[in-house]
PAMARVEX-547463 format. One record per residue (C-alpha): residue number from 1; residue in one letter; y, x, z. Coordinates in steps of 0.25 Angstrom, whole numbers, plus 2048, in hexadecimal, padded with zeros to 3 digits. Layout:
REM PAMARVEX-547463
<rec><pos>NUM</pos><code>A</code><py>Y</py><px>X</px><pz>Z</pz></rec>
...
***
This chain:
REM PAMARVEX-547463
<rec><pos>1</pos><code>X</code><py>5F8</py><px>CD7</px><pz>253</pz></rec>
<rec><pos>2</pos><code>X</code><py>5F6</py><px>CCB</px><pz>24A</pz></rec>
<rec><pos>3</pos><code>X</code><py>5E8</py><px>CCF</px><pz>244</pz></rec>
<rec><pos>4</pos><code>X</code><py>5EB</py><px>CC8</px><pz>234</pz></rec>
<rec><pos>5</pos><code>X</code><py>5F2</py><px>CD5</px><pz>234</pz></rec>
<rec><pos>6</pos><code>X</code><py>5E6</py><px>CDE</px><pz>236</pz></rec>
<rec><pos>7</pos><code>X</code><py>5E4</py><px>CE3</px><pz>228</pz></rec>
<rec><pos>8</pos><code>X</code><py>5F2</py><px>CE8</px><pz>225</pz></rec>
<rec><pos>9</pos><code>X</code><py>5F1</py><px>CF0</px><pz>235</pz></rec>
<rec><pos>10</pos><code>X</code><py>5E3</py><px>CF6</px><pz>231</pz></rec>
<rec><pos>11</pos><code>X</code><py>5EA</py><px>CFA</px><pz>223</pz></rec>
<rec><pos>12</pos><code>X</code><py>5F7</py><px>D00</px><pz>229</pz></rec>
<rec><pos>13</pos><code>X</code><py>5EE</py><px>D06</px><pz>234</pz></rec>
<rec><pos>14</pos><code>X</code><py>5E7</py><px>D0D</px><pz>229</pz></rec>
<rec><pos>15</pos><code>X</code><py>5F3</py><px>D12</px><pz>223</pz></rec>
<rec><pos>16</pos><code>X</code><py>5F8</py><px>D17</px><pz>22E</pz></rec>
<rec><pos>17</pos><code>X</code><py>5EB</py><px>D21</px><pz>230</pz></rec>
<rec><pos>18</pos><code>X</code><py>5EC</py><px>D26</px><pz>223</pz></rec>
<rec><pos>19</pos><code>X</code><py>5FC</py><px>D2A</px><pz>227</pz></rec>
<rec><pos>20</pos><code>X</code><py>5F8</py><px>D2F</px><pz>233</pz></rec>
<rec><pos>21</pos><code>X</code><py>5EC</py><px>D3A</px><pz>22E</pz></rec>
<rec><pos>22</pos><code>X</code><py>5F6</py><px>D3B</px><pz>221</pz></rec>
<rec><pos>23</pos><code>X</code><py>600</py><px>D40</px><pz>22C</pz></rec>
<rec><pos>24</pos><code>X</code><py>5F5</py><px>D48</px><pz>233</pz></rec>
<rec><pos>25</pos><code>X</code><py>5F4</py><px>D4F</px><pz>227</pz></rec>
<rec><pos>26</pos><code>X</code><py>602</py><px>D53</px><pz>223</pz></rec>
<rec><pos>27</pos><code>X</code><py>603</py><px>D56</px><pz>231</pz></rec>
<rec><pos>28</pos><code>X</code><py>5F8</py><px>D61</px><pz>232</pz></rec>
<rec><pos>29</pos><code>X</code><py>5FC</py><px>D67</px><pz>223</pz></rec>
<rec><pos>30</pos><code>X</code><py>5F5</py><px>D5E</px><pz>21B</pz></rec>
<rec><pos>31</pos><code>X</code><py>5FC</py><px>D5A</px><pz>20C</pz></rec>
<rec><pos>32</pos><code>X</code><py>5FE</py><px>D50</px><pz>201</pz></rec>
<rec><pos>33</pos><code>X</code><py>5EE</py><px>D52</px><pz>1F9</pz></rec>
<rec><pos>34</pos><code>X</code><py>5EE</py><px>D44</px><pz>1F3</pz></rec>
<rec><pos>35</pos><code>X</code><py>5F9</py><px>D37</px><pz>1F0</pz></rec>
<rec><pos>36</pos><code>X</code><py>5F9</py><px>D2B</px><pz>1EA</pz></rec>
<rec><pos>37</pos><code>X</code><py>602</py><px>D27</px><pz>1DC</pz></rec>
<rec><pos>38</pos><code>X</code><py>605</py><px>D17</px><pz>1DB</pz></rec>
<rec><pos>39</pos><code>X</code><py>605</py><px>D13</px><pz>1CC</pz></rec>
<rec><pos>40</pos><code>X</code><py>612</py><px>D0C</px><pz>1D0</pz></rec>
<rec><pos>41</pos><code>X</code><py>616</py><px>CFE</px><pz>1CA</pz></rec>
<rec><pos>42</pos><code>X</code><py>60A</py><px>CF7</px><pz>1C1</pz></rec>
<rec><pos>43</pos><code>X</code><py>60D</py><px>CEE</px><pz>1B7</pz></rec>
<rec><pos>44</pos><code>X</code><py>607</py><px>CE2</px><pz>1BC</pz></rec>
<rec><pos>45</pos><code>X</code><py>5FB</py><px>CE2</px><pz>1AF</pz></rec>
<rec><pos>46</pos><code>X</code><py>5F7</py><px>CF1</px><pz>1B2</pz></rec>
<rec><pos>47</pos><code>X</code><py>5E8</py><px>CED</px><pz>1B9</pz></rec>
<rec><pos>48</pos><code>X</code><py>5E4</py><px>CFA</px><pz>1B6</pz></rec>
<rec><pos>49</pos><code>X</code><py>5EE</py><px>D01</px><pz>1BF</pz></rec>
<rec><pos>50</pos><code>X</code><py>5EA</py><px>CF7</px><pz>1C9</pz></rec>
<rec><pos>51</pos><code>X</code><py>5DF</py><px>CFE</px><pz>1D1</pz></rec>
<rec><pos>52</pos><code>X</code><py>5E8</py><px>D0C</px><pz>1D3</pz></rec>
<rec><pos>53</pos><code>X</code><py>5F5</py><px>D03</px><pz>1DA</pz></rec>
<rec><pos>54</pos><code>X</code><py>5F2</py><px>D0C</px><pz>1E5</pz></rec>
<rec><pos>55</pos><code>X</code><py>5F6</py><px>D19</px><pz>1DF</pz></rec>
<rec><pos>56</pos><code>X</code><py>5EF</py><px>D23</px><pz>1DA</pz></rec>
<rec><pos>57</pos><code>X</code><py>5EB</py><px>D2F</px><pz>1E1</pz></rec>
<rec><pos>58</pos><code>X</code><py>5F0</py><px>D3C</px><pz>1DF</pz></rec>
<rec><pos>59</pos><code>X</code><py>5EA</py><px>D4A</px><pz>1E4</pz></rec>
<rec><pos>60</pos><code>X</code><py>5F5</py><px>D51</px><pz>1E7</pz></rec>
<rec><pos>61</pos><code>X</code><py>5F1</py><px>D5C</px><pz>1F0</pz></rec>
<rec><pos>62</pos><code>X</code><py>5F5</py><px>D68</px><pz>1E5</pz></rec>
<rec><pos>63</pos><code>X</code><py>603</py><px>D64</px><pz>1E8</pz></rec>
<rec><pos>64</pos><code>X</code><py>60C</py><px>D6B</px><pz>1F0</pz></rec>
<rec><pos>65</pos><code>X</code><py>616</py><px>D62</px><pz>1F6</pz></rec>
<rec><pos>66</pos><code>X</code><py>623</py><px>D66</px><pz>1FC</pz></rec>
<rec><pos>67</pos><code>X</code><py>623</py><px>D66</px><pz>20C</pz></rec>
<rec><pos>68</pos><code>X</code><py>62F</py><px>D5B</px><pz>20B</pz></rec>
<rec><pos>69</pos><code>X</code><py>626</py><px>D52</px><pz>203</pz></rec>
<rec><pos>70</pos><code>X</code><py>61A</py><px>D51</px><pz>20E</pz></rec>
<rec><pos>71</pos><code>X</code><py>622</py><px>D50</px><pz>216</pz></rec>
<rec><pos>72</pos><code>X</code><py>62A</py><px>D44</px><pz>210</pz></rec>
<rec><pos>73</pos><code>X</code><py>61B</py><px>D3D</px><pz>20E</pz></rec>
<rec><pos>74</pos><code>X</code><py>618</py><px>D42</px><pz>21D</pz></rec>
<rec><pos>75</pos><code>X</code><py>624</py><px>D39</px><pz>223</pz></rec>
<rec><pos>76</pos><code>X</code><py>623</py><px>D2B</px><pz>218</pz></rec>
<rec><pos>77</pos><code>X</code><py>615</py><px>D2D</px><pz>21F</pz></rec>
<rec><pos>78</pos><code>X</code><py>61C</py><px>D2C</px><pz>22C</pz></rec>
<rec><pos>79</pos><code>X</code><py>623</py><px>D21</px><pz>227</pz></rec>
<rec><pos>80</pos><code>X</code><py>619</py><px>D1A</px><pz>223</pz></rec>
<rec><pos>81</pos><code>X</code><py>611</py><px>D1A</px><pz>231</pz></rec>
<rec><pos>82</pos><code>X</code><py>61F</py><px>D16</px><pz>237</pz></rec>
<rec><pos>83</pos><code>X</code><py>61F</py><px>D0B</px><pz>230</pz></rec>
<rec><pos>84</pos><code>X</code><py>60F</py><px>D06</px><pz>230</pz></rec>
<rec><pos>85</pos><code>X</code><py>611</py><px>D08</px><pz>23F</pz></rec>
<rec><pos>86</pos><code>X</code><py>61C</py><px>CFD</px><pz>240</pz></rec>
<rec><pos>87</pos><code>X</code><py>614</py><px>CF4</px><pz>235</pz></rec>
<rec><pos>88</pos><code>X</code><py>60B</py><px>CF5</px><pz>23F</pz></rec>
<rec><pos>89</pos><code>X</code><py>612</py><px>CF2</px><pz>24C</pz></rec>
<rec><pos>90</pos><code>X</code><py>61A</py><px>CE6</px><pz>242</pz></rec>
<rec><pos>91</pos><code>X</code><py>609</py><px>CDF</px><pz>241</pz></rec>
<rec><pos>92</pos><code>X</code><py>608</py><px>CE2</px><pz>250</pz></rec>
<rec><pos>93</pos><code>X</code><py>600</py><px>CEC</px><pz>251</pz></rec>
<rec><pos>94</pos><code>X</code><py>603</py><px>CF7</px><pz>25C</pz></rec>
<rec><pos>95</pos><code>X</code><py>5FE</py><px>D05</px><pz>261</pz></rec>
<rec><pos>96</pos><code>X</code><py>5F4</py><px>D0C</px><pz>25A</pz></rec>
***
């Protein structure tokens, strides 16, 4: 593994405990309590809209979601680990 690297493993390897306790969770009953909104395009003078780039968060555990909806979330999840894992093997890094 070329080590310059290390940063962006240690990050995607982080990611990738969030997904896996998020699956965890969906996988024992657990639901959608919080999410996060991005304010979308900025104009490019809009320094007061600067420090919430990434999104804003949402309590959303009032809200019933339809079963078709988790589990649509539960597999871009899925998809996501599929695709850190091959980011991963693509910098060289192997097994767990």
């Amino acid at each position: 593994m070329d080590r310059s690297n290390l940063q962006q493993v240690n990050m995607l390897y982080g990611e990738v405990r969030a997904i896996d306790m998020a699956l965890q969770g969906f996988n024992n009953g657990g639901r959608i309590v919080q999410m996060s909104v991005s304010p979308g395009p900025l104009p490019e003078d809009d320094e007061a809209m600067r420090g919430i780039m990434t999104g804003i968060a949402v309590d959303v555990s009032r809200i019933d979601y339809p079963p078709q909806m988790v589990e649509s979330i539960r597999i871009s999840v899925q998809q996501r680990l599929a695709a850190i894992n091959t980011e991963l093997q693509n910098l060289g890094v192997t097994g767990e």
